[in-house]
N, C-alpha and C positions, 0 to 999 in steps of 0.2 A: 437399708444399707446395701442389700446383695442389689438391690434394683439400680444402686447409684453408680456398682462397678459395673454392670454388664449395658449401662447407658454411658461407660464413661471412654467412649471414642464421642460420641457427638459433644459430649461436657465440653472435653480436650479444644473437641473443634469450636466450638462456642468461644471457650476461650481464648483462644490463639489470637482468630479472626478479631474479637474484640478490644484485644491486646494492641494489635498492627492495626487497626484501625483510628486509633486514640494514638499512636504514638509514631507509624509511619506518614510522611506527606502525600498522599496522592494514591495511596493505597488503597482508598475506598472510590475505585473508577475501570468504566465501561473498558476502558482497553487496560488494565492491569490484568483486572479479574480474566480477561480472554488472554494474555500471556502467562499467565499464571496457571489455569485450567490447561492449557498445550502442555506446560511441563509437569503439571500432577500427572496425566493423560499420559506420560512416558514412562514415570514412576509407577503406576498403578497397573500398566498393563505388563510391566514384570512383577509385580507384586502380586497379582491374582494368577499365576503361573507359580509362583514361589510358592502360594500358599494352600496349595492342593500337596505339593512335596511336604511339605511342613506337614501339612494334615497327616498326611501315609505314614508320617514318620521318618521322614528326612529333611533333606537340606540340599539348596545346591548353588556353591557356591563359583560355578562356571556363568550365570546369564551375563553377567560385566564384559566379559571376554566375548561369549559369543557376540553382544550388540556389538563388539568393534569389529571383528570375525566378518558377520554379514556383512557389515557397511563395506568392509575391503574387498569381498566378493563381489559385492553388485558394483564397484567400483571400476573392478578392473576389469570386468566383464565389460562395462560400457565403452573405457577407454582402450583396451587391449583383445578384446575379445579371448579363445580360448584358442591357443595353439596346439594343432594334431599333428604333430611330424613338423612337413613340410606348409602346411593349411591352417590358416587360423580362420575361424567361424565365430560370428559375431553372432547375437542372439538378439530378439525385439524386446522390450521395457515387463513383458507381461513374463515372459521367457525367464528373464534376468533374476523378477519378484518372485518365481515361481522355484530359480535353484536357490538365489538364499535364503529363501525359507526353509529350503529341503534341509541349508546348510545345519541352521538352529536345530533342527529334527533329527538332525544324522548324531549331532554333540550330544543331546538327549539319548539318544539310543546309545550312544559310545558309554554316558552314564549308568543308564539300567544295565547293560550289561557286566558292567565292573561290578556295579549293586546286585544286582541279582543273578547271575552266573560267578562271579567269580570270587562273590561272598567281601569286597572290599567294601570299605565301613563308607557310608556315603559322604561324613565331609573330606575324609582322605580322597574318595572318589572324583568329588567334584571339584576339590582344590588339583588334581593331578590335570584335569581336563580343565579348569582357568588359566594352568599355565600353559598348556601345550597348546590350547586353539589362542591366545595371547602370543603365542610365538611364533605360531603361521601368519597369524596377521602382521607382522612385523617382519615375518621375512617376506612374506606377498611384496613389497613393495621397499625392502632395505631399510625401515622405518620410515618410508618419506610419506607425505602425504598424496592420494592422487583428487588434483582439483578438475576443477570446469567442469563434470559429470550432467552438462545440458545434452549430449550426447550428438550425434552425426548421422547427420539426413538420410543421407547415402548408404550407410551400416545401419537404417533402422532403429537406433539405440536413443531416437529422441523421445521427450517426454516424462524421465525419471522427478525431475522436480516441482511434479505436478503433486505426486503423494506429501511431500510439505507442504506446501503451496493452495492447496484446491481448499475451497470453501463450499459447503452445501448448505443450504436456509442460513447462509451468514455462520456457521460454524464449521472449523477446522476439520480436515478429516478425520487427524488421528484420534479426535472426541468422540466423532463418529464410530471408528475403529474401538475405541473403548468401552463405547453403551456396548456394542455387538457384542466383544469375546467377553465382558462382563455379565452382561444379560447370560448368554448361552451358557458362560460358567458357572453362574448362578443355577442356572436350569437346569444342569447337569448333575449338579449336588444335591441337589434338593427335588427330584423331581425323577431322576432313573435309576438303575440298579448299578451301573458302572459307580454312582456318583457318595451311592451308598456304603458302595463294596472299597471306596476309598476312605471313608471314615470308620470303617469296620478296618482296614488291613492297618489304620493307626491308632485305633485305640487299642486289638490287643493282637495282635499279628497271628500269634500259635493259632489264638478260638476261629481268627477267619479263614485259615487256613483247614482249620477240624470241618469247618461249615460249609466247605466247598470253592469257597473263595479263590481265584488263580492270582494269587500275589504276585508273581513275577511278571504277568501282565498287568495289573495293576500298576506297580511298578515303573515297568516300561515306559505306559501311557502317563504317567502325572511327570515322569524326565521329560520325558519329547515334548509334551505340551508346553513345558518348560520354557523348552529349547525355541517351539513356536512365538513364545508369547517375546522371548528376547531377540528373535531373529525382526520380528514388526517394528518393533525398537529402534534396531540396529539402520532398520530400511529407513527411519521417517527421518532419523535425527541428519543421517547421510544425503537422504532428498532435501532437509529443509537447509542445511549447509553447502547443497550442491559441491561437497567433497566429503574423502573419507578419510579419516586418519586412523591407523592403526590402535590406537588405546582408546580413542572412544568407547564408553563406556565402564572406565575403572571406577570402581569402587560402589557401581552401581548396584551391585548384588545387597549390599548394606542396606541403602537406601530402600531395597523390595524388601528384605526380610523386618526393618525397622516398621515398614507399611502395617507388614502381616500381624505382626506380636500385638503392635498398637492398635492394630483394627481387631484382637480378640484372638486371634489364633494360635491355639497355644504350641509350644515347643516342645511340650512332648506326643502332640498327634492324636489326632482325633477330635478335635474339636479346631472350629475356625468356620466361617464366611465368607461369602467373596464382597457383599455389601461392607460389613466391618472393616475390611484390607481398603476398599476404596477410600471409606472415609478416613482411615488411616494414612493412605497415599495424601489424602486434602489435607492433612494435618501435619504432615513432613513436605507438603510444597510449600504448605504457605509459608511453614517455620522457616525455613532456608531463603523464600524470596522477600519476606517480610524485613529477617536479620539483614540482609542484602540492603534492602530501602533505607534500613533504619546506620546503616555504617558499619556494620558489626563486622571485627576481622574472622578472615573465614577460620582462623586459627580457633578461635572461640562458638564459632557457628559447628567446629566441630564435635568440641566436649559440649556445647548444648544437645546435640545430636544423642552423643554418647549418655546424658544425663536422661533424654527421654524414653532410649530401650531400656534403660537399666529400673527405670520406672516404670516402664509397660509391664516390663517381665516381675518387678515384684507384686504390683497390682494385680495381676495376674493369679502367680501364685496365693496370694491372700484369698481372692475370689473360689479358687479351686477348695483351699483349706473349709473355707465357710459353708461352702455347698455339700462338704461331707460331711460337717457337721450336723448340718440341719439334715442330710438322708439319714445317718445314724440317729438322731432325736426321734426322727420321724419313726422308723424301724421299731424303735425302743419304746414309743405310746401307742406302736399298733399291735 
């Protein structure tokens, strides 16, 4: 039994896949399965950013914001460049990639900060910072949107719609972009002491702190990365639309944390995967582009949504309850 909950993200996916395949048209085909994988590919690489917070012992409910955030950034950056005074200074494509990413990174940091200096509880934290970087994005541009971002010869700023657009061995980049911060995030957990001292500062905070642990840097680093993982986001969805609109990305923060709980990660920290979040992301894309095939109003594709965390999270908890039962057995015949 305990073998069938801790295999029960590939089950889920098994499932699903088998479900939309018998029941949607055209769903079992070469060019689905490739639009389908680009948008797990969005989902998953905030999910695996989410779920190193989750692990620590938080939450953060700012990446939705920041992916509209960045996109407006590298937006206006291409169409407006950045005015000093009297001078506006236009940046090249590598320039552009290189501050909205900073941007992601600086919200993360604005998070740890609140989190760990100023003792504010992390979901008040991070819903304080969804609405405020949601409100620069909105005022950046009066809520309009800024299009045509193929950029201008002459300002250097061409090239942005290539990070959409580029294909390598016939696959997307942002898949590519995905094996990477997935692999590495995997490596990182499982493989060095940073990655350790993260599952130690979420299962019991005080002991990693007695044991030398610098939690605040801890901390810090699983926001920012956060903040990285949704600012890549923010870049691809904006390059593959060649425009930005300020609310891109709402409600995406659901969608990573629904990834994480489903793929194993629990909510109260210290335990989680970045393999289990992925296959978790494969099992909230397909569920959403499957319902999508099959005609389902999104009104109902949403309480489906809402009926799959709320079963993530009790399977879960069941899981948790049985494996202390069996250490206590265990305990108790040695």
């Amino acid at each position: 039994m305990l073998l069938i909950l801790r295999l029960r993200t590939f089950i889920a996916l098994f499932l699903v896949v088998g479900f939309f395949a018998f029941m949607a048209p055209n769903f079992v085909s070469a060019a689905n399965a490739l639009i389908m994988s680009k948008h797990v590919a969005l989902n998953a690489l905030l999910a695996i950013g989410m779920t190193y917070v989750i692990v620590s012992g938080g939450i953060d409910l700012s990446v939705g914001s920041i992916v509209g955030l960045t996109g407006m950034v590298a937006g206006g950056l291409i169409l407006h460049g950045l005015s000093v005074g009297d001078y506006v200074i236009y940046f090249n494509v590598v320039e552009i990639i290189v501050i909205s990413l900073g941007v992601g990174v600086l919200v993360g940091a604005i998070n740890g900060v609140l989190i760990t200096v100023l003792n504010v509880a992390p979901f008040i934290a991070t819903l304080g910072t969804l609405y405020v970087a949601r409100g620069i994005a909105l005022l950046s541009s009066d809520g309009a949107t800024f299009p045509n971002l193929e950029g201008n010869v002459e300002r250097g700023t061409t090239g942005f719609p290539l990070i959409g657009t580029l294909n390598f061995l016939g696959v997307p980049l942002v898949i590519w972009l995905l094996i990477a911060v997935g692999v590495g995030a995997a490596y990182l957990g499982a493989r060095t002491p940073l990655g350790r001292h993260i599952y130690a500062v979420g299962g019991n905070e005080r002991a990693a702190m007695l044991s030398g642990v610098k939690v605040r840097k801890i901390k810090f680093f699983v926001y920012m990365f956060s903040g990285l993982c949704a600012s890549i986001v923010g870049l691809v969805i904006s390059s593959e639309l060649v425009a930005s609109h300020p609310m891109t990305g709402e409600t995406f923060e659901l969608n990573a944390i629904a990834a994480a709980v489903l793929g194993g990660t629990s909510m109260t920290g210290g335990r989680g995967k970045i393999g289990g979040t992925i296959i978790g992301a494969f099992v909230i894309g397909i569920l959403s582009d499957g319902l999508v095939m099959m005609g389902v109003s999104s009104f109902w594709q949403t309480v489906i949504k809402g009926l799959v965390i709320i079963a993530a999270v009790v399977v879960d908890q069941f899981q948790q309850r049985m494996q202390q039962r069996m250490a206590l057995q265990m305990r108790a015949e040695a």
